[in-house]
N, C-alpha and C positions, 0 to 999 in steps of 0.2 A: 513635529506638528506645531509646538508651540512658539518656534520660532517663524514659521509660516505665517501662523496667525496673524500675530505681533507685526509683522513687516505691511501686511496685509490691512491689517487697520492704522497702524503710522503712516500709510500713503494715503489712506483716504481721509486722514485730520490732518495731513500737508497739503492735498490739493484744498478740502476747505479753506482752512487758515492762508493759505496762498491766493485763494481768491477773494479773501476777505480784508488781510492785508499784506497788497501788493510789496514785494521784498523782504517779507517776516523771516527768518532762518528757520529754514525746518529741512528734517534730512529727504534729501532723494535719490541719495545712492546707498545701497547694502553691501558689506562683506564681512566673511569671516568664516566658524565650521559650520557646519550642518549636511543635510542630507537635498535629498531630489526635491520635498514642496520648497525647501526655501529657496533653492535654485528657481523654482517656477514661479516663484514669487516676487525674482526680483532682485535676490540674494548671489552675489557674487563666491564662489563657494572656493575659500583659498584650503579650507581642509576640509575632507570629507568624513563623518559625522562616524562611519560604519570604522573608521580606520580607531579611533576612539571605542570604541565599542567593547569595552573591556570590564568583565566580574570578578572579583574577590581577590584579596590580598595577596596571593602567590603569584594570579594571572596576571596583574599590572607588573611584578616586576619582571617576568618573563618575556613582558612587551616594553620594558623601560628607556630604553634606545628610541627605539619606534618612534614614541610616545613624543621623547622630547625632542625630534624630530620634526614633529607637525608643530609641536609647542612650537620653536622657533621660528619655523616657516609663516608661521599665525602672527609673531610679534614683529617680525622683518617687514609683512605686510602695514601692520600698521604705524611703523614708522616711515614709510611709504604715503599711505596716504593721507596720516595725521587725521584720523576721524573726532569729529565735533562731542561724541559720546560713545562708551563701547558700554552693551549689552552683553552680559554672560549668562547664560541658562541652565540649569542643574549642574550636573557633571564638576562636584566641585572642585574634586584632585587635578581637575585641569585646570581648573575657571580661578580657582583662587590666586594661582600663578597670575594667571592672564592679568586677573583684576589688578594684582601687584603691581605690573606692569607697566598697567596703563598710569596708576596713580603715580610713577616716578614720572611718566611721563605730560602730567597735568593733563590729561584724559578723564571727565568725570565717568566714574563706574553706576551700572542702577545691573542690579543681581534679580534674576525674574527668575520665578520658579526656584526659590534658596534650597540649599544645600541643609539636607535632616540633622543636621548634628544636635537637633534635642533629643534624636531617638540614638545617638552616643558621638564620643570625642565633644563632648559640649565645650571643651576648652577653645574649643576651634571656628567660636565665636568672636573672639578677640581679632580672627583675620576679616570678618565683617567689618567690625568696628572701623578697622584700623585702613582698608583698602576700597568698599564700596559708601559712595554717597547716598543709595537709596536699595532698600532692598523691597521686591514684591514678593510677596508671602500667597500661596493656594490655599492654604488647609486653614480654618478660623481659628482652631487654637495657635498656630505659628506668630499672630503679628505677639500677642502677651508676650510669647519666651521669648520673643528677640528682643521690642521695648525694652523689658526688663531689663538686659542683659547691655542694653544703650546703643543698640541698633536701631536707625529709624526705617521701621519697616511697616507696609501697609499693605492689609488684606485686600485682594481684590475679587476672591473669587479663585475657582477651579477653570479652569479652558474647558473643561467638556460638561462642564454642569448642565449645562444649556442644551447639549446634543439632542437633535430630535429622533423619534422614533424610525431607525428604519422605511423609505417610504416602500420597497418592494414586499410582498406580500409571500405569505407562507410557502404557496405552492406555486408561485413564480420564482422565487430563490432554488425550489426546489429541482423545479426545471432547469434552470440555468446552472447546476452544480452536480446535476445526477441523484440527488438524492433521494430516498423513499420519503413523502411526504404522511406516509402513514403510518411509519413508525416513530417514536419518541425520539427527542435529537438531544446529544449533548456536545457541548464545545470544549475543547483542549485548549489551554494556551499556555505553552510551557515556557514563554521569553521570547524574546526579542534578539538578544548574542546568542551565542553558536554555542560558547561555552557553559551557559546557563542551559540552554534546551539540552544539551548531551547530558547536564547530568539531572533535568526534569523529568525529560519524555519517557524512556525505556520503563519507569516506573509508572507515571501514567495510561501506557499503553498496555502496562499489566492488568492495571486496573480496567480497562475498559474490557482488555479478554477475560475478565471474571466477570464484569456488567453483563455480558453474553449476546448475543445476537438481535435482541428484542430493540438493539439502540442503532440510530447512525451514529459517528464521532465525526464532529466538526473539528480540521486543523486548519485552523487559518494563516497562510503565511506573509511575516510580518516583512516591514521593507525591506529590513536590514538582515534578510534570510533569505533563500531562495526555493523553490519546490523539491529541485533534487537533491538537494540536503537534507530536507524532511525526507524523502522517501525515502532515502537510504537508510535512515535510522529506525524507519517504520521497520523497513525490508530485514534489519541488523535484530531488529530486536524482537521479531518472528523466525527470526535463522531459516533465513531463507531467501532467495534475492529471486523469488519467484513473481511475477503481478500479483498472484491470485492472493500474496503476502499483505497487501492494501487492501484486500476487501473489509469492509466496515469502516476505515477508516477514511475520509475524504477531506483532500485540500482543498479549502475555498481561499478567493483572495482579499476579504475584509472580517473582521473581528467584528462589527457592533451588530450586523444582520444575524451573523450567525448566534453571537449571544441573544439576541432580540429573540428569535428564532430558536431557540435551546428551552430544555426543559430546567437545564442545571446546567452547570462547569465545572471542569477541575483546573483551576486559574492559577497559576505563578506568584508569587510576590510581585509588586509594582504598579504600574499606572491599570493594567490590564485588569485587576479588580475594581478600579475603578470605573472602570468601563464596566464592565457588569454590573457592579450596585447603580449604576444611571442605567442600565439598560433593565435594571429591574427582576438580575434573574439571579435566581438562588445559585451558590456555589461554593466548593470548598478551596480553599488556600493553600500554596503544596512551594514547599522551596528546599532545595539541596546545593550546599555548596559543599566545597573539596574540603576533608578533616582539618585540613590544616589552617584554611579559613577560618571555619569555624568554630576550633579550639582559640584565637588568635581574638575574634570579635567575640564572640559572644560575654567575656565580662565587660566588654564596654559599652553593651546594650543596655542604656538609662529608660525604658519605657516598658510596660506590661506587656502589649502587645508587636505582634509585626506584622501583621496586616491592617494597610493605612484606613479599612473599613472600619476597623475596631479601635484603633484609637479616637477617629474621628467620635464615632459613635460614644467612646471611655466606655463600650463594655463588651465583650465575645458575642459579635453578630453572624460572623461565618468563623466553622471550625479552623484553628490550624496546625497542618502536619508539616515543621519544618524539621527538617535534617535525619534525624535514629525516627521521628513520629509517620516521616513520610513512608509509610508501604503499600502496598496496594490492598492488604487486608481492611487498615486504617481508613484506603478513599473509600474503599467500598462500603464498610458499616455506614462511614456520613453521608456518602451518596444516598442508600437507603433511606435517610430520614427525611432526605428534603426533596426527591423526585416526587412521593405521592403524595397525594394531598391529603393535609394531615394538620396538627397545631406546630410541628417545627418547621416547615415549610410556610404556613400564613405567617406564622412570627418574624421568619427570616426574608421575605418582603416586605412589611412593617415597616421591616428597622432599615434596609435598603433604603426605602425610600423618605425615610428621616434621614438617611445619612447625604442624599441626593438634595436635600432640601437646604441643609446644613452649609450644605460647598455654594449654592446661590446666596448665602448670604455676604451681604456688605459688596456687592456691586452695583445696588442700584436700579437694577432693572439693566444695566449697559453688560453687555459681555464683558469677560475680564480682562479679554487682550484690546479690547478699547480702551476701557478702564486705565489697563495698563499703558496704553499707546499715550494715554492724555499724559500723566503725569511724567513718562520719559518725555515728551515736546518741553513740560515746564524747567525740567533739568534742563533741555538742549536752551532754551528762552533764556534761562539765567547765567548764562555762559556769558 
């Protein structure tokens, strides 16, 4: 999505600037990885986004062939086409390569959306330094730690800060996805890879068969997933590969309605609570990766928190059950405090929408991926 965006506003400050001044250098061709909007975008797609789509320290090297597979197909590309500037976006066990890359090859790098290594591997700021010319930073505390550290990097803002509400309405959603409009609705979002949801969901869906009947469950399915892989693991984890196995449980196919739309969440680690704190709805935090991961990372976690709601915030906005905390006993007790209306439930929209206010700062009034489109043009200008 946020290479979409990006492409999206760099074509419309190149057709300005091209009508402003005839023969200025500005890009108007795209390539590289990504998924289907940046395809629709515009975006020549030499690796596909899903094929990267890889969690936690055992599973990258179990895909490590694979991997540097597309890595090279990605670089052969751009010695190919010798592009004027390369973009890289999160995903940094890739991107860091790439950015290397480019820099042997006198390609200026600009890194959108950097790579968390303040929340650990902080040493692994030295391949900022040393590989990209400009870094854009989401989250307001980020531009400090990278400065610091002698990266020049500038906040521009969150890509969904700005997201507006949902424009379809309760009981038109409700119509369009089957659901009971007069019962309490909550949303699941257990991840976005395959191997994050296997070991989210089954524990989730525990949790919603102890919620009990009085709820719908929203599973939204995300690009890089497909329906009948949800189902199955619905079907897997009611032992039973029956239809009647998905009652209560229903797939829709976008995430912000159905949070909008929610009473509460049981939401993953990642961007997906971020979407909820801009969508304004109360939720708990739930993440499990494989033992071996997580013996592995967790002394290298340099921050209080891991949900990017609570750091943002610097203090426990929504509960979190990550790894031996996530049970379904556990969702269930916090579910309880923030469904009814009550003072942990006002509190925990409060502080939501301090945290939503927080991510608009420092762009100005402009979206960020404008923001950010301006300042890659001034890189491409000074070439």
């Amino acid at each position: 999505m946020y290479g979409a965006q990006l492409i999206e506003a760099l074509r419309r400050l190149a057709e300005l600037r091209s009508a402003g001044q005839p023969g200025a250098a500005v890009p108007t061709q795209f390539f590289g990885a990504g998924g289907e909007r940046m395809r629709a975008a515009g975006c020549e797609i030499v690796v596909d986004a899903k094929d990267l789509a890889v969690v936690g320290i055992t599973e990258v090297l179990s895909r490590l062939p694979k991997i540097l597979g597309l890595y090279r197909r990605l670089i052969r590309a751009a010695d190919e086409k010798r592009p004027a500037l390369a973009v890289v976006i999160d995903a940094p066990a890739f991107n860091w390569r790439v950015a290397r890359q480019m820099r042997r090859r006198g390609i200026p790098v600009v890194y959108y959306v950097c790579p968390q290594f303040w929340a650990w591997r902080q040493g692994r700021v030295k391949l900022l330094r040393k590989y990209v010319d400009k870094a854009l930073v989401i989250f307001p505390f980020e531009e400090k730690f990278y400065r610091d550290r002698g990266v020049d990097a500038t906040f521009v803002g969150h890509p969904l800060a700005d997201l507006p509400a949902p424009a379809v309405t309760r009981d038109a959603y409700a119509v369009e996805n089957r659901l009971d409009a007069a019962k309490t609705w909550i949303t699941l979002m257990p991840g976005s890879r395959r191997k994050e949801v296997r070991m989210n969901l089954p524990t989730m869906l525990g949790a919603a068969g102890r919620l009990g009947g009085d709820y719908e469950f929203l599973l939204p399915v995300a690009r890089t997933l497909d329906s009948a892989f949800l189902a199955a693991l619905i079907a897997g984890a009611t032992e039973t590969r029956r239809a009647a196995s998905l009652r209560g449980i229903h797939l829709v196919p976008e995430a912000l309605p159905a949070l909008y739309h929610s009473r509460a969440g049981i939401v993953a680690s990642g961007t997906a609570t971020v979407e909820a704190a801009i969508m304004g709805t109360p939720f708990v935090m739930v993440y499990r990766v494989s033992a071996l991961t997580y013996a592995l990372g967790k002394p290298r976690v340099k921050v209080p928190f891991y949900a990017m709601v609570n750091l943002i915030a610097e203090e426990e906005v929504v509960p979190e059950l990550v790894q031996h905390k996530f049970t379904v006993e556990n969702i269930v007790t916090e579910m309880n405090k923030i469904i009814p209306d009550g003072e942990p439930r006002r509190r925990m929209i409060e502080q939501l929408a301090a945290v939503k206010a927080r991510l608009k700062l420092g762009n100005g009034g402009a979206h960020p991926s404008e923001m950010a489109a301006e300042i890659i043009l001034k890189e491409v200008k000074g070439q």
